[in-house]
Every structure is written in C-alpha cells, then in structure tokens.
Residue frames relative to the residue before (quaternion, step in Angstrom):
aa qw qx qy qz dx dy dz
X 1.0000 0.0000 0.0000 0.0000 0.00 0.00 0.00
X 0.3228 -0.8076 0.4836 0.0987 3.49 -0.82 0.87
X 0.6840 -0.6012 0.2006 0.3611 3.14 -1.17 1.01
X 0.6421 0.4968 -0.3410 0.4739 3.84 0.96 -0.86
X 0.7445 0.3610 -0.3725 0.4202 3.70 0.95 -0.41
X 0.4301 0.4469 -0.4980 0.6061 3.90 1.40 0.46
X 0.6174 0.4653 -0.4888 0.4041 3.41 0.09 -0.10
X 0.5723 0.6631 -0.2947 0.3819 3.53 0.54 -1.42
X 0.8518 0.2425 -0.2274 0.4049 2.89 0.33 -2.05
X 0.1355 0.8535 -0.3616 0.3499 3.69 1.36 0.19
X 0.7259 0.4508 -0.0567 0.5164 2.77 -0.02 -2.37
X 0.7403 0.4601 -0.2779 0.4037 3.74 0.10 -1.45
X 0.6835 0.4532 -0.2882 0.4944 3.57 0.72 -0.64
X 0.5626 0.3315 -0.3377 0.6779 3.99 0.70 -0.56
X 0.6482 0.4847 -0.4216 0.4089 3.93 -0.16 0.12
X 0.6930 0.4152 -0.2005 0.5541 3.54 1.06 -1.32
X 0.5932 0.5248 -0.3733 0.4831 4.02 1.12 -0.61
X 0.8548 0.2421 -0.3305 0.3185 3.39 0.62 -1.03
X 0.6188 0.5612 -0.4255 0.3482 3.59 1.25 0.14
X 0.4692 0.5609 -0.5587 0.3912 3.52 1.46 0.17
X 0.6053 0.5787 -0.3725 0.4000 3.00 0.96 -1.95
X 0.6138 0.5146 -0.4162 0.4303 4.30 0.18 -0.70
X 0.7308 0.4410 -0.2550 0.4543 3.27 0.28 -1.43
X 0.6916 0.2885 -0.4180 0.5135 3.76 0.40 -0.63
X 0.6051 0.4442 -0.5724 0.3301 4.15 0.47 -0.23
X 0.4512 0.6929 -0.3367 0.4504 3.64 1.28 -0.89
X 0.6640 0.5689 -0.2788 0.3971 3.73 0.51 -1.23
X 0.7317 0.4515 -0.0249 0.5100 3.37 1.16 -1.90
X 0.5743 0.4298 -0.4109 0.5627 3.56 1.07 0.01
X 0.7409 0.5113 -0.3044 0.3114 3.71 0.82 -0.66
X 0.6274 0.5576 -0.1515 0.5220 2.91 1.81 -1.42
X 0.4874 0.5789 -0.4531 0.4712 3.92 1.41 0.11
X 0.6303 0.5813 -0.3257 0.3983 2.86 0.19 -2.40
X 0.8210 0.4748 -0.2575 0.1849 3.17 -0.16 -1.77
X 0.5998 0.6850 -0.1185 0.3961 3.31 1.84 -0.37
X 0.7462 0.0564 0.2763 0.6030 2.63 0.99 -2.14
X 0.8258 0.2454 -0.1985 0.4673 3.60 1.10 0.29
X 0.3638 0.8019 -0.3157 0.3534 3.77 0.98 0.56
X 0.8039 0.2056 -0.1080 0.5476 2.78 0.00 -2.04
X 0.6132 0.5533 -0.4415 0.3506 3.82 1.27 -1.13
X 0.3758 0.7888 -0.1630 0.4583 3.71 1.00 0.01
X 0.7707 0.2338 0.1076 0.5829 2.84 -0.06 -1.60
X 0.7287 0.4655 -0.2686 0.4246 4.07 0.96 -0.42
X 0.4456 0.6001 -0.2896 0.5978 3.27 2.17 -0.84
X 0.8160 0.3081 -0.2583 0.4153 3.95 0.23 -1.19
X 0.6105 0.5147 -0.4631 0.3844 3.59 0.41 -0.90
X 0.6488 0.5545 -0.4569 0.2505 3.57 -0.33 -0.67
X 0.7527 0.4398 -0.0164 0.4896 3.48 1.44 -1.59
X 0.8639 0.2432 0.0586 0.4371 3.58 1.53 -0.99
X 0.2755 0.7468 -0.3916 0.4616 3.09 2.31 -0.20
X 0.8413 0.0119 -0.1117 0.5287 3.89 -1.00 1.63
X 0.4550 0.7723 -0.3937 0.2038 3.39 0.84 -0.08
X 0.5732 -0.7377 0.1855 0.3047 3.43 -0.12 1.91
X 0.5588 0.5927 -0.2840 0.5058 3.54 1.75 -1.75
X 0.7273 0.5016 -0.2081 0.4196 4.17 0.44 -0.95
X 0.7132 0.3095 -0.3172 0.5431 3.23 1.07 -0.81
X 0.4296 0.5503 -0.5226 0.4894 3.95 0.65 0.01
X 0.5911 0.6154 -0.3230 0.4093 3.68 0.38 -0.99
X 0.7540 0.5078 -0.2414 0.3396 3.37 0.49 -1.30
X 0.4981 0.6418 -0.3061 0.4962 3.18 1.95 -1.71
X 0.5605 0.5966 -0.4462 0.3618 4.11 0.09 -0.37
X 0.7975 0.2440 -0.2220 0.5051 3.76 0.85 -0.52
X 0.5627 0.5265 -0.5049 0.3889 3.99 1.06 0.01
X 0.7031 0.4938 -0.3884 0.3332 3.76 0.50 0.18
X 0.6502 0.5502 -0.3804 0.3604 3.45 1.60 -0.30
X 0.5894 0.5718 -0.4258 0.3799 3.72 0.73 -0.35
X 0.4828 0.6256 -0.3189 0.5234 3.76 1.24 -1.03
X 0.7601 0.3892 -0.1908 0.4841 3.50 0.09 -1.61
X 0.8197 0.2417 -0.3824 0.3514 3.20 0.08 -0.50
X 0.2739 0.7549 -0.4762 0.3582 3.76 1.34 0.12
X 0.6136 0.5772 -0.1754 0.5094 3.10 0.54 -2.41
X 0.8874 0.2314 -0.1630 0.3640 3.65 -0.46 -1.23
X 0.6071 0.4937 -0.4515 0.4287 3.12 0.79 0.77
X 0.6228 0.5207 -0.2279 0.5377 3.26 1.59 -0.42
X 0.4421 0.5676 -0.3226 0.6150 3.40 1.64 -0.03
X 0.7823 0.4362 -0.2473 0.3696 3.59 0.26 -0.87
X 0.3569 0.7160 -0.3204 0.5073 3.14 2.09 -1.12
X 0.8166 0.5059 -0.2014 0.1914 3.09 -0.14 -2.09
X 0.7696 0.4045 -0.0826 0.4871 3.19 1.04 -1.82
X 0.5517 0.5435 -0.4164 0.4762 3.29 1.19 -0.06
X 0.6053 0.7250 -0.1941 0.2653 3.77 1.21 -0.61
X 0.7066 0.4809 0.0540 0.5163 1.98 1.81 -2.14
X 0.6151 0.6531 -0.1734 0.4061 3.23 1.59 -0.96
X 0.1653 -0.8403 0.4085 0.3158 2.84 1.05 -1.69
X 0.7103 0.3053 -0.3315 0.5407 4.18 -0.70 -0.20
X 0.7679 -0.4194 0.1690 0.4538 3.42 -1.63 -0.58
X 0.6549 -0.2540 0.3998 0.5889 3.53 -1.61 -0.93
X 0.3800 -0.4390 0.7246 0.3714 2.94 -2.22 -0.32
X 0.7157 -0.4713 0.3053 0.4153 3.11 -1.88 0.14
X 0.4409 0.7949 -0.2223 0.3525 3.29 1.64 -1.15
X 0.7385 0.3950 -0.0806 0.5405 3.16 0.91 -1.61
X 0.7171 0.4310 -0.2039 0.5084 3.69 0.40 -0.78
X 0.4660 0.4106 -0.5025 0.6014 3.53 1.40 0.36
X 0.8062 0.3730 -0.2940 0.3528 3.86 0.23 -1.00
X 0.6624 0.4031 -0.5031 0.3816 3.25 0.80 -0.41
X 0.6092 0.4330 -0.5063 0.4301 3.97 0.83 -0.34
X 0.9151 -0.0311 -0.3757 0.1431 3.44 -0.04 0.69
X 0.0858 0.7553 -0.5289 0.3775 2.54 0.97 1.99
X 0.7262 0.5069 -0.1641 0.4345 2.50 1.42 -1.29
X 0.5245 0.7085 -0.2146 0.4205 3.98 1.66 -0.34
X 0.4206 0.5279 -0.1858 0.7141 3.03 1.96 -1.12
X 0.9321 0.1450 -0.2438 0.2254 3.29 -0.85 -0.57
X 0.4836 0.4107 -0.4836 0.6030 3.69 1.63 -0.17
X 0.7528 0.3698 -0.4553 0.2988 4.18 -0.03 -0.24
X 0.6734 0.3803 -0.4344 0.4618 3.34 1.08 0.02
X 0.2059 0.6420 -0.5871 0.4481 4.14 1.08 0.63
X 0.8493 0.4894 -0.1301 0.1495 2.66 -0.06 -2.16
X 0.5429 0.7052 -0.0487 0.4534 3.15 1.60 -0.92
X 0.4906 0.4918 -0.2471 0.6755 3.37 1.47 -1.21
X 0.7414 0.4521 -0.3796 0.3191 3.30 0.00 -1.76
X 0.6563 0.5256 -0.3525 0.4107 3.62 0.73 -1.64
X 0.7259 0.3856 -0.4093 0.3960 3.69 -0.26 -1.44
X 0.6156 0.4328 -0.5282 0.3933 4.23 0.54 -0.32
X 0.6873 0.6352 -0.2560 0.2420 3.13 0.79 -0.52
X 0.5232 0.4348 -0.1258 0.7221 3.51 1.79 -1.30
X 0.2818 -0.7722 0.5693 -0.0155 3.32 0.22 -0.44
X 0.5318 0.7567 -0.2995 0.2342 3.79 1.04 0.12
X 0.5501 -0.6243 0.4461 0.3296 3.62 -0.81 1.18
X 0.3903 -0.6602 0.5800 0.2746 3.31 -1.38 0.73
X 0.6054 -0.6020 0.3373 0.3967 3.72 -0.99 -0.03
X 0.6024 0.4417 -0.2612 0.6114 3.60 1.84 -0.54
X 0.4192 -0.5813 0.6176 0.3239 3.08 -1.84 0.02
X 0.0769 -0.8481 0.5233 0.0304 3.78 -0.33 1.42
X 0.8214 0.1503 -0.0674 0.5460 3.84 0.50 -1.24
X 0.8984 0.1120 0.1262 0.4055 3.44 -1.22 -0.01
X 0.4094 -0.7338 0.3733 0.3931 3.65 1.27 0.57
X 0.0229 -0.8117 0.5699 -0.1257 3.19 0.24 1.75
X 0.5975 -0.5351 0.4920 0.3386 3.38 -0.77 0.78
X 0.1669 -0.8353 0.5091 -0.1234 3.34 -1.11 1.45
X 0.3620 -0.6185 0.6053 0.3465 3.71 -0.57 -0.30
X 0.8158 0.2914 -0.2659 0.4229 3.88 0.34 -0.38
X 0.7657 0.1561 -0.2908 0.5520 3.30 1.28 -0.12
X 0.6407 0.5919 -0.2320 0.4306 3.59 1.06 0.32
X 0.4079 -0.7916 0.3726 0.2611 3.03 1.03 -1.54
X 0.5656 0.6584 -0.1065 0.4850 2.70 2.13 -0.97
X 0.0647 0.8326 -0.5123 0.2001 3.41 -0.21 1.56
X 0.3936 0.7471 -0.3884 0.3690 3.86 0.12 0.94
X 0.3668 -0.5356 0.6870 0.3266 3.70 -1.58 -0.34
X 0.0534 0.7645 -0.6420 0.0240 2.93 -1.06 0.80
X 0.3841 -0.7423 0.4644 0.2928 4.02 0.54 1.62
X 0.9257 0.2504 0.0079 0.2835 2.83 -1.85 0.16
X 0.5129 0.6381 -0.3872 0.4242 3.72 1.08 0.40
X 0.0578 0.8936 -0.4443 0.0271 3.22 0.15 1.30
X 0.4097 0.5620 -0.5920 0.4073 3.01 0.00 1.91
X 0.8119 -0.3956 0.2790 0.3262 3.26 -1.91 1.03
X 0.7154 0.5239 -0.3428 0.3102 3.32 0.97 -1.50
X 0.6285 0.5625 -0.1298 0.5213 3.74 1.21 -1.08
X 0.5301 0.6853 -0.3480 0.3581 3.82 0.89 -0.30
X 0.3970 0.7272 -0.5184 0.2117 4.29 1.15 0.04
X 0.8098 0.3091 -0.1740 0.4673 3.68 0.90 -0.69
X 0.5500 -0.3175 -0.7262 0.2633 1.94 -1.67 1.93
X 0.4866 -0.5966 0.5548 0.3154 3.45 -1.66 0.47
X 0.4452 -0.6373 0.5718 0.2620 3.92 -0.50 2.20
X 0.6140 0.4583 -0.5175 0.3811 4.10 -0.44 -1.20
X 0.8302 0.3994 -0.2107 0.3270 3.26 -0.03 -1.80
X 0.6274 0.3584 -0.3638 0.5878 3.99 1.27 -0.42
X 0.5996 0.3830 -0.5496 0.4379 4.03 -0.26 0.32
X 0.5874 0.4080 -0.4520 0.5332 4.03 0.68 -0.56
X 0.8429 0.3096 -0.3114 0.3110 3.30 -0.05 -0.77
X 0.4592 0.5183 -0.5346 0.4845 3.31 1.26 0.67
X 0.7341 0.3348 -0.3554 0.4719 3.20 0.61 -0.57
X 0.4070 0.4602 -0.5118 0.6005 4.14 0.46 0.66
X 0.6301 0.4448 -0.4170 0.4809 3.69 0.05 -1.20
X 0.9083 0.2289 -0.1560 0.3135 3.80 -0.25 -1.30
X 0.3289 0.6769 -0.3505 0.5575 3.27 1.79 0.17
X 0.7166 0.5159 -0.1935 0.4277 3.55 0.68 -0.83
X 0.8202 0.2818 -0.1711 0.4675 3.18 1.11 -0.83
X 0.7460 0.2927 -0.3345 0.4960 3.27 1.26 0.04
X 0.7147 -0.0175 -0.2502 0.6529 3.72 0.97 0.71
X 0.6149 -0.5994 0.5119 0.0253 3.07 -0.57 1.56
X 0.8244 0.4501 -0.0638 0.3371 3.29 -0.11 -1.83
X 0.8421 0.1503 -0.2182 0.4698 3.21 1.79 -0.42
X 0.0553 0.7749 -0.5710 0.2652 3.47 1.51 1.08
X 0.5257 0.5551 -0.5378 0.3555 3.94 0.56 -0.86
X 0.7645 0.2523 -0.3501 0.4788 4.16 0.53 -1.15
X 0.5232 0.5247 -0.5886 0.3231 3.61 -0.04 0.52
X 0.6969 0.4353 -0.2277 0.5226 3.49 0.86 -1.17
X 0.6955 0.2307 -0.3894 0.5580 3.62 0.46 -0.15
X 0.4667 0.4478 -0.5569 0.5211 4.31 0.44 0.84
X 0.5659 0.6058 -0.3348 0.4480 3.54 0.71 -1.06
X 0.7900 0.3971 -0.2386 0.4017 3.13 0.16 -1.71
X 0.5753 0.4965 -0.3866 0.5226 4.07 0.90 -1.13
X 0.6490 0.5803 -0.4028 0.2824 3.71 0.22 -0.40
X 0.6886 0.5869 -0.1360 0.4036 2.70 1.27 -1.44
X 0.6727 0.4632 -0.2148 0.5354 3.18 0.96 -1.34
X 0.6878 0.5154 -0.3426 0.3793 3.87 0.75 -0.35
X 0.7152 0.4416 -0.1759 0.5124 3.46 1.40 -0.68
X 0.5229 0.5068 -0.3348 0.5981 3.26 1.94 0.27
X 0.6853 0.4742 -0.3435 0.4330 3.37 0.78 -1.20
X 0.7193 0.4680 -0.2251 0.4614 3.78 0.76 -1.25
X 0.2977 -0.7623 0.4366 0.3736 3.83 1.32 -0.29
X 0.3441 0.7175 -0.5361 0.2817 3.15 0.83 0.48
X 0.8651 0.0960 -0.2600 0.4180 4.04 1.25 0.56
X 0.7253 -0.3481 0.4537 0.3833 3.50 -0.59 -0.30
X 0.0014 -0.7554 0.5041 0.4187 3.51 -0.07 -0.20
X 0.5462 0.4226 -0.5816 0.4299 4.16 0.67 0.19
X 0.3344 0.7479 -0.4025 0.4084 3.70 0.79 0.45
X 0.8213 0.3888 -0.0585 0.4133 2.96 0.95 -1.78
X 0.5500 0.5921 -0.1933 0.5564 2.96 1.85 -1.37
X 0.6415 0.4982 -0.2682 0.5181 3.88 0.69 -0.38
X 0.5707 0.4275 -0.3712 0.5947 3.97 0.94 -1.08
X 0.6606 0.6555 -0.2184 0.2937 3.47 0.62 -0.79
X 0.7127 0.4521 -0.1533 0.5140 3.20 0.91 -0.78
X 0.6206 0.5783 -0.1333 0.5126 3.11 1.37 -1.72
X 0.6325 0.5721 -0.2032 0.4810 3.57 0.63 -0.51
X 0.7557 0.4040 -0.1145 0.5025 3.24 0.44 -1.60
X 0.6023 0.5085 -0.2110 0.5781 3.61 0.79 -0.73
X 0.7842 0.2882 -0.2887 0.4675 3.62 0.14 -0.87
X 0.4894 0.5255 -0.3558 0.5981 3.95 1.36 -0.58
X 0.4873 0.4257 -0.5204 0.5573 4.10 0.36 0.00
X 0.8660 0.2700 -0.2090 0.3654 2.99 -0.93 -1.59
X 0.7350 0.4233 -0.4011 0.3460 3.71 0.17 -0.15
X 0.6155 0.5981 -0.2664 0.4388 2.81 1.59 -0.32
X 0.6676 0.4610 -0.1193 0.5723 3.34 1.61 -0.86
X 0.5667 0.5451 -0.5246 0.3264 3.92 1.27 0.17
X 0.8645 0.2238 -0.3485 0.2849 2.40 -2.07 1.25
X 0.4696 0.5366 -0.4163 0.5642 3.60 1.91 0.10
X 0.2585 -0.8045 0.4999 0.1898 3.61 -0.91 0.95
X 0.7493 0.1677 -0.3444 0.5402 3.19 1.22 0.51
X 0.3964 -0.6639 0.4996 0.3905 3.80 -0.43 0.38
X 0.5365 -0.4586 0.6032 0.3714 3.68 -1.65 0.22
X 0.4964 -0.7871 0.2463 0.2708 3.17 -1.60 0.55
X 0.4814 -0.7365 0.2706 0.3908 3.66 0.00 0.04
C-alpha cells in the first residue's frame, strides 16, 4: 500500500470520527434543549413576540429558496438537453446548490415523519400543542402536518444554501450564515419553533449543502 493511499484512507477515517463525534454532539444539544431549554424559551418569547410582524418577515427569507431552486434546476435539465455537451462552470455552480436546497428540504419531510414532534402552536386541524394543549413529545412515524416541528424545513433550506455557498464561493458564506441566523431568530421569536428544532434544521442543512455542493469534486474549496 502506498503512501498517498495511507494518507487517503487517513483523511477518510478523521472525516468519519469527526462526523460521528458531531452527530452525537448534535444528539446532546437536542436531547438537553428538549429537557431543559425549549419550552423555557419558547415561554420567555411568546408572551412579548408570539405573531410578531418584524419575526414573521424573518421567516419569509427561506419559503422562496426550495421553489427557486426546483425551477432552476429544471432549467439547467432543459438547456442542457437541448444544448447538448457538458455544463458551464456557471451552471455546475447552480445546479450544486440547487441541488442542496432541494435534497435538504426531502430530507426534512422525510425526518419530521419520522420524529414525529408537536409544534409549540396550534397550526392545522387543532393539532395538539404545548401552549394550547399541553402536549409536548415525539411521537415516530406520525405523518401529519400537525406533528411536523422537528427538524425546522425554513431553517434547513437556508442553511443549505450557507452550507453550499461556503464551498463554492467562500468569500460569500458570510450571507448564508447571517440568512441562517435571521431565520432562526424569526421562528424563535414568532414561536413558530423549538429552538433544538432550529439547531437540528441547522446542522442538517449545512452539512447536506457541503456535500452536495462538493459531489464529484475530489478536493473541496477552502473554507
């Protein structure tokens, strides 16, 4: 075995350590909150910020990227079809994170059936709630609207786009993370999540906006 392919496998092994080691700190930030830092949260803001016009604007910052980046990926589809040969660079920047946007907001659907967790409002069909209910919990595999708070979708499509923003221009990763961040703080301020919600959309996002951003490059750009 040669030295560049001990290296490799090297690389691949510090890569797999630190994304368990993430995922289990991720795990323990959720499994607090969810204890000892949620509802106290969410019981501090609502009283003062619950529907608040300035918070819900905030939120409006992530419902246009999953659409858009649908559309422009089917655009690229198209003209590439019609066009024939390869991408431009141009293009093969948008479609990777077009393409970040729309596999993190899948994923998101996929997750919240999966956790199954009550939101803190009452939103559809008098779903069970924590402020008007009481009801406060996971509840697997409940696929319905009412049960859908974890991960928070708004707050994971921005941070895909931050995640893949980062890796293919660098220089402007600053407006992803500060979209990321306004999201967050709007769907917290307006109670309209959890914050280990947010912290989860977060992660999920940012992580899944890397790698989609970074398939099929054999080395990533730097950060």
């Amino acid at each position: 075995m040669d030295a560049v392919t001990v290296e490799l496998q090297a690389r691949r092994r510090a890569c797999l350590i630190r994304f368990v080691a993430g995922l289990g700190a991720v795990a323990a930030i959720v499994v607090f909150s969810f204890f000892f830092i949620d509802r106290q949260i969410a019981g501090l803001l609502r009283p003062h910020f619950y529907g608040d016009p300035i918070f819900v604007a905030l939120t409006f910052i992530a419902k246009p990227l999953a659409p858009a980046a649908a559309l422009i990926l089917a655009l690229i589809a198209t003209r590439n079809y019609l066009r024939g040969g390869s991408l431009t660079a141009r293009e093969d920047e948008m479609l990777r994170l077009s393409l970040a946007i729309v596999v993190s907001a899948a994923l998101a659907v996929q997750l919240k059936i999966l956790f199954g967790r009550t939101w803190p409002e009452t939103w559809v069909n008098n779903n069970p709630s924590w402020f008007v209910n009481g009801v406060y919990g996971f509840f697997p595999l409940t696929d319905s609207r009412g049960f859908a708070s974890f991960p928070s979708g708004h707050t994971t499509v921005v941070a895909a786009l931050a995640g893949a923003v980062s890796r293919l221009w660098p220089k402007l990763r600053f407006v992803g993370v500060i979209a990321t961040a306004l999201v967050g703080i709007g769907l917290l301020g307006a109670t309209y999540h959890w914050f280990s919600d947010i912290v989860a959309g977060a992660v999920l996002g940012f992580v899944t906006g890397l790698a989609a951003a970074g398939i099929g490059k054999s080395q990533p750009n730097a950060l």
